[in-house]
Backbone as ProteinMPNN parsed JSONL, in Angstrom:
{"seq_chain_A": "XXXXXXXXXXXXXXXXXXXXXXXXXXXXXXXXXXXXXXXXXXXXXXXXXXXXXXXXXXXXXXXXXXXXXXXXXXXXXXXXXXXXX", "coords_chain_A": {"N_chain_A": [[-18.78, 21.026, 5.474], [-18.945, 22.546, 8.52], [-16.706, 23.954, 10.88], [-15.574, 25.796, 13.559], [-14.381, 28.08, 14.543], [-12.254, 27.435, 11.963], [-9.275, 27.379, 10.379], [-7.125, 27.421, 7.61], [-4.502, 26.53, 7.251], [-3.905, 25.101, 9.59], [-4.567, 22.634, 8.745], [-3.19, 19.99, 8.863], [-2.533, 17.173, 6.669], [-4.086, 16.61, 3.841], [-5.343, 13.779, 1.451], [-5.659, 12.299, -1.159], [-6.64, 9.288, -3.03], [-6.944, 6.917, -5.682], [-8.43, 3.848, -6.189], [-8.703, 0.439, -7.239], [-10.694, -2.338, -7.504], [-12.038, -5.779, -7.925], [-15.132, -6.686, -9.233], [-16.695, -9.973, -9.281], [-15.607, -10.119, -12.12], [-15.196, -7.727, -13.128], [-14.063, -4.548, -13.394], [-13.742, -2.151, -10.569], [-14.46, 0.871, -9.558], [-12.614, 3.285, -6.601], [-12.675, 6.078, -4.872], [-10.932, 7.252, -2.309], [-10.638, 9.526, 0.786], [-8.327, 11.497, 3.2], [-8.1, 13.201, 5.754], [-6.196, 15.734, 8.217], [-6.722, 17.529, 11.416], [-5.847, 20.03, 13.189], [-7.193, 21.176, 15.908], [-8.115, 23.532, 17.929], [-8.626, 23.56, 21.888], [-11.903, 24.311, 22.612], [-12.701, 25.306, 25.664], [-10.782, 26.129, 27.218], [-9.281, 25.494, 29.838], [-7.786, 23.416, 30.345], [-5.357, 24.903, 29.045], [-5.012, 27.403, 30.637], [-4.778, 26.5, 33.482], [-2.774, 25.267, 33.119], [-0.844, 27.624, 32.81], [-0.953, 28.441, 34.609], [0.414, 27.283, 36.427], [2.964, 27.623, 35.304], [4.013, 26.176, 32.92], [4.493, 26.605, 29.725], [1.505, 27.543, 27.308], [0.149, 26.068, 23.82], [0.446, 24.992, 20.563], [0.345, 22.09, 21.751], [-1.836, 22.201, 23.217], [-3.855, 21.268, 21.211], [-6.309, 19.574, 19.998], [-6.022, 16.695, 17.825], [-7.651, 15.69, 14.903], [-9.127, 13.148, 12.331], [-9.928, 12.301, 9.818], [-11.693, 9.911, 7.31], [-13.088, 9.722, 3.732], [-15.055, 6.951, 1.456], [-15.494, 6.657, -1.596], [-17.599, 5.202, -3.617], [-16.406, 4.826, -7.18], [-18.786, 6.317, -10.28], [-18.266, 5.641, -13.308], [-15.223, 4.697, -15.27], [-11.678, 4.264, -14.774], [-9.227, 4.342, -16.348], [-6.654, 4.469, -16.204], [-6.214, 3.704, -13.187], [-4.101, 1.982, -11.212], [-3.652, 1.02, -9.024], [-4.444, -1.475, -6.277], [-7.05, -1.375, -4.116], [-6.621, -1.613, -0.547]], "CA_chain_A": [[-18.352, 20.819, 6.834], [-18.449, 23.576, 9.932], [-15.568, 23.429, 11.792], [-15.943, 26.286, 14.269], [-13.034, 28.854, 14.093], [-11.136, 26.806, 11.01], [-8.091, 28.364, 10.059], [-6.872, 26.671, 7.076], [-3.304, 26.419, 8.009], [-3.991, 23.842, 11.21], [-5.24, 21.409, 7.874], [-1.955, 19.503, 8.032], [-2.492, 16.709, 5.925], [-5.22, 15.858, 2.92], [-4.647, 12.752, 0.674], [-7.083, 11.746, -2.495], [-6.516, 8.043, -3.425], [-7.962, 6.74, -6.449], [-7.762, 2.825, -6.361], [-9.486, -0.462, -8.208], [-10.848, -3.584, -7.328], [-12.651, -6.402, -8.771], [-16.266, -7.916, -8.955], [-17.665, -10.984, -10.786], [-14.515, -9.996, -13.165], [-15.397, -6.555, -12.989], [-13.663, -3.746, -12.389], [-14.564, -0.948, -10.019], [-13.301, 1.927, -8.481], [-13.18, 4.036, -5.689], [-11.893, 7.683, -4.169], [-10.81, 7.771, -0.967], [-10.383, 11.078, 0.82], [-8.586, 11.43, 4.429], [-7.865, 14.412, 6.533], [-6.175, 15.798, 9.574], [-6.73, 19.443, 11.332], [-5.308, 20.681, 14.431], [-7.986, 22.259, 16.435], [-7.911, 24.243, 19.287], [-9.359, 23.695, 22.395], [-13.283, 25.348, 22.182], [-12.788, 25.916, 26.699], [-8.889, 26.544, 27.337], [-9.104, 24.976, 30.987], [-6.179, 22.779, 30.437], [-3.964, 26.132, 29.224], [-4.93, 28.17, 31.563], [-4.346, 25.365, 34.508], [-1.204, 25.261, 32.329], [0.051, 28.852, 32.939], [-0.874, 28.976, 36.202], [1.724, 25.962, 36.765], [4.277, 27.864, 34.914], [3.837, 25.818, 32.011], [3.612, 27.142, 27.903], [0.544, 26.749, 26.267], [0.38, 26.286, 23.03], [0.111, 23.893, 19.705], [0.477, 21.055, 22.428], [-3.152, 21.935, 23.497], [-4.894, 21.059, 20.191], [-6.537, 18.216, 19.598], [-5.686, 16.113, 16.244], [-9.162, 15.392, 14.296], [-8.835, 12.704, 11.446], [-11.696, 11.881, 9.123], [-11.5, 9.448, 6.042], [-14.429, 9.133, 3.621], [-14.522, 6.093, 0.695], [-16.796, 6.527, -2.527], [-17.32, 4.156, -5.241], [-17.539, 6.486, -8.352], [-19.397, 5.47, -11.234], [-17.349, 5.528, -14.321], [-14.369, 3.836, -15.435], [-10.772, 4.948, -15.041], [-8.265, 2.718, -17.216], [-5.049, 4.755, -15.693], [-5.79, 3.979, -11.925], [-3.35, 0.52, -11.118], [-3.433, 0.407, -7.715], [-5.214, -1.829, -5.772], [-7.742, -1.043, -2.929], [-6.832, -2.968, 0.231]], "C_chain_A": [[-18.186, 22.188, 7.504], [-17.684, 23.436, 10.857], [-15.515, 25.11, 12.577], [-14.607, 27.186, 14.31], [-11.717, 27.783, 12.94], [-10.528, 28.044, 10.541], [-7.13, 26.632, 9.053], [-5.143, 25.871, 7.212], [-3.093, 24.897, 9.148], [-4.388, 22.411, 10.098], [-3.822, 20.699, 7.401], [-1.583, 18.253, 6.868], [-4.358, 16.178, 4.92], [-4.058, 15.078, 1.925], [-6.22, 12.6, 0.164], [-6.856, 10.338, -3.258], [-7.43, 7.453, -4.521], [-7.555, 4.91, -6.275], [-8.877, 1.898, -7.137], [-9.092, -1.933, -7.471], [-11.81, -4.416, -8.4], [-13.879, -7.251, -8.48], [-16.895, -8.245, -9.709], [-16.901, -10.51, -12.084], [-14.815, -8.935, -13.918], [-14.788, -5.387, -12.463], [-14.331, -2.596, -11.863], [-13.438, -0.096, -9.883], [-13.782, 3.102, -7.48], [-12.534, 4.984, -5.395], [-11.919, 7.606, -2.688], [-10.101, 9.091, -0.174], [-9.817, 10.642, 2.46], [-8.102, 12.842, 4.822], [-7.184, 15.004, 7.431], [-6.343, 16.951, 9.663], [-6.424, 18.842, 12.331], [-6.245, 21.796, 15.447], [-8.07, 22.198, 17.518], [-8.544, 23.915, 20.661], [-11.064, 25.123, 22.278], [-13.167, 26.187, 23.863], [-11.4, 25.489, 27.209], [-8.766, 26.642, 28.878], [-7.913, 24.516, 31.176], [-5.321, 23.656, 29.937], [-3.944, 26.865, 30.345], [-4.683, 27.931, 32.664], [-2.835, 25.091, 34.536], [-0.004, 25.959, 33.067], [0.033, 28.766, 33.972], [0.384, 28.241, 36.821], [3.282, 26.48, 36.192], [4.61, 26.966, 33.675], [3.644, 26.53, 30.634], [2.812, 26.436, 27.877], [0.66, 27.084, 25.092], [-0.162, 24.768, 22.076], [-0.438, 22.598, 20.352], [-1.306, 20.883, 23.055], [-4.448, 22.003, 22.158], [-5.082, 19.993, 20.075], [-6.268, 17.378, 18.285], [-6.941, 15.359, 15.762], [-8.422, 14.683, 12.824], [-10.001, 12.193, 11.312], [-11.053, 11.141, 7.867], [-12.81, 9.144, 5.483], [-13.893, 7.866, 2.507], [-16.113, 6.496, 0.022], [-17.015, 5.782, -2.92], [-17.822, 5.273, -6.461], [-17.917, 5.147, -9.265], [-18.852, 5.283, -13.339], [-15.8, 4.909, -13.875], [-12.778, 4.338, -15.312], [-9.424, 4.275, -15.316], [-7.011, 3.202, -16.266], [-5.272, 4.433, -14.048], [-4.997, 1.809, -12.105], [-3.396, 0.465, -9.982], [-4.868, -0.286, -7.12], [-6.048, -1.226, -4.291], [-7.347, -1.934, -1.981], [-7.373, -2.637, 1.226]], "O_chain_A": [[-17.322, 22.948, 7.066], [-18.023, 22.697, 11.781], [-15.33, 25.85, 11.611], [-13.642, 26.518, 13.937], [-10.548, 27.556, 13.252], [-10.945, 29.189, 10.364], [-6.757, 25.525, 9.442], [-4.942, 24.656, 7.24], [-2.237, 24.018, 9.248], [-4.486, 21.284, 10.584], [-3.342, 20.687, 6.267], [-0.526, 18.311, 6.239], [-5.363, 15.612, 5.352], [-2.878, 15.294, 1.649], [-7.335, 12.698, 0.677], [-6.966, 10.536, -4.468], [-8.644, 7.477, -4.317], [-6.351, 4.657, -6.234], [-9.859, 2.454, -7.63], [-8.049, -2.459, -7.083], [-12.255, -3.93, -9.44], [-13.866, -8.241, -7.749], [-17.537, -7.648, -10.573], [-17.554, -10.506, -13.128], [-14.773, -8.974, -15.148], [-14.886, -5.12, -11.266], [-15.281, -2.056, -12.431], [-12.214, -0.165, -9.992], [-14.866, 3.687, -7.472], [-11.368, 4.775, -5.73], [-12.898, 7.896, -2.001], [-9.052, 9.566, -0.606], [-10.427, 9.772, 3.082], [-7.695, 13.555, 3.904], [-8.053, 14.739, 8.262], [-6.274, 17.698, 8.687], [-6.539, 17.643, 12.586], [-5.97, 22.981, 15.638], [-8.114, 21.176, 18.203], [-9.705, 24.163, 20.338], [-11.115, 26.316, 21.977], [-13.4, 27.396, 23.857], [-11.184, 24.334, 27.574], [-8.247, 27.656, 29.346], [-7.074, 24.981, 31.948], [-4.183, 23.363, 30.307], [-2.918, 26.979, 31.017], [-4.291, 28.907, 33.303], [-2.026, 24.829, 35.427], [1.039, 25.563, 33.588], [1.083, 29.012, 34.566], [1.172, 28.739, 37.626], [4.378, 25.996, 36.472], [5.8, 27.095, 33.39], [2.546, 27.057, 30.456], [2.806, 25.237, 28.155], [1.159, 28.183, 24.852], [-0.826, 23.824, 22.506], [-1.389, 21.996, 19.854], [-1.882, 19.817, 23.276], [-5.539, 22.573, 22.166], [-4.128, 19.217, 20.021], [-6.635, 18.213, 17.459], [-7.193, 14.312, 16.358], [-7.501, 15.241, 12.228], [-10.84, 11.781, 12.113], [-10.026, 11.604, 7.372], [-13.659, 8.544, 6.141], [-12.688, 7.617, 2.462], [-17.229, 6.613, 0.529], [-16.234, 5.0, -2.377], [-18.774, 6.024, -6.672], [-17.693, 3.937, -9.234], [-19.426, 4.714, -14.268], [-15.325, 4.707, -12.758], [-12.704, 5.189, -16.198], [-8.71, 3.753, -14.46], [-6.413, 2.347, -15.613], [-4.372, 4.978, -13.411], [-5.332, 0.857, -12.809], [-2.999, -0.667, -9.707], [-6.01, 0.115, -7.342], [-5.366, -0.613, -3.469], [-7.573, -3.112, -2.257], [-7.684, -3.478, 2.069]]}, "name": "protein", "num_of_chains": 1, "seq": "XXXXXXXXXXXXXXXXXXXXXXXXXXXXXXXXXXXXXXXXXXXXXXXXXXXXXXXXXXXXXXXXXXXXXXXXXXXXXXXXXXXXX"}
């Protein structure tokens, strides 16, 4: 992934979920991954519109980006218990 001035810091939450379901009395399983960052405006119109108003800019002008992916892996993993819902 290119994320365009990333600054690892603004990456306030990752989560790695391993969970298990069942097919044809089978189990599976899957990894789910999700994300958030904090990134900046790329053209700093709305700060600078901001200041002029007498307004701080700041954190308040970042946008909040959330991504989740879902795999299915291919091996077996006896210790995961939770279910997928």
């Amino acid at each position: 992934m290119n994320v365009q001035g990333f600054t690892q810091s603004r990456l306030s939450a990752a989560d790695v979920k391993f969970c298990r379901y069942t097919i044809s009395s089978v189990n599976q399983y899957r990894v789910i991954v999700t994300v958030t960052y904090q990134h900046p405006e790329f053209f700093p119109l709305a700060q600078i519109a901001a200041l002029a108003a007498g307004q701080p800019a700041g954190p308040a002008w970042h946008w909040t980006i959330n991504g989740s992916a879902e795999m299915r892996l291919e091996h077996d993993l006896p210790s995961v218990a939770t279910s997928c819902t």
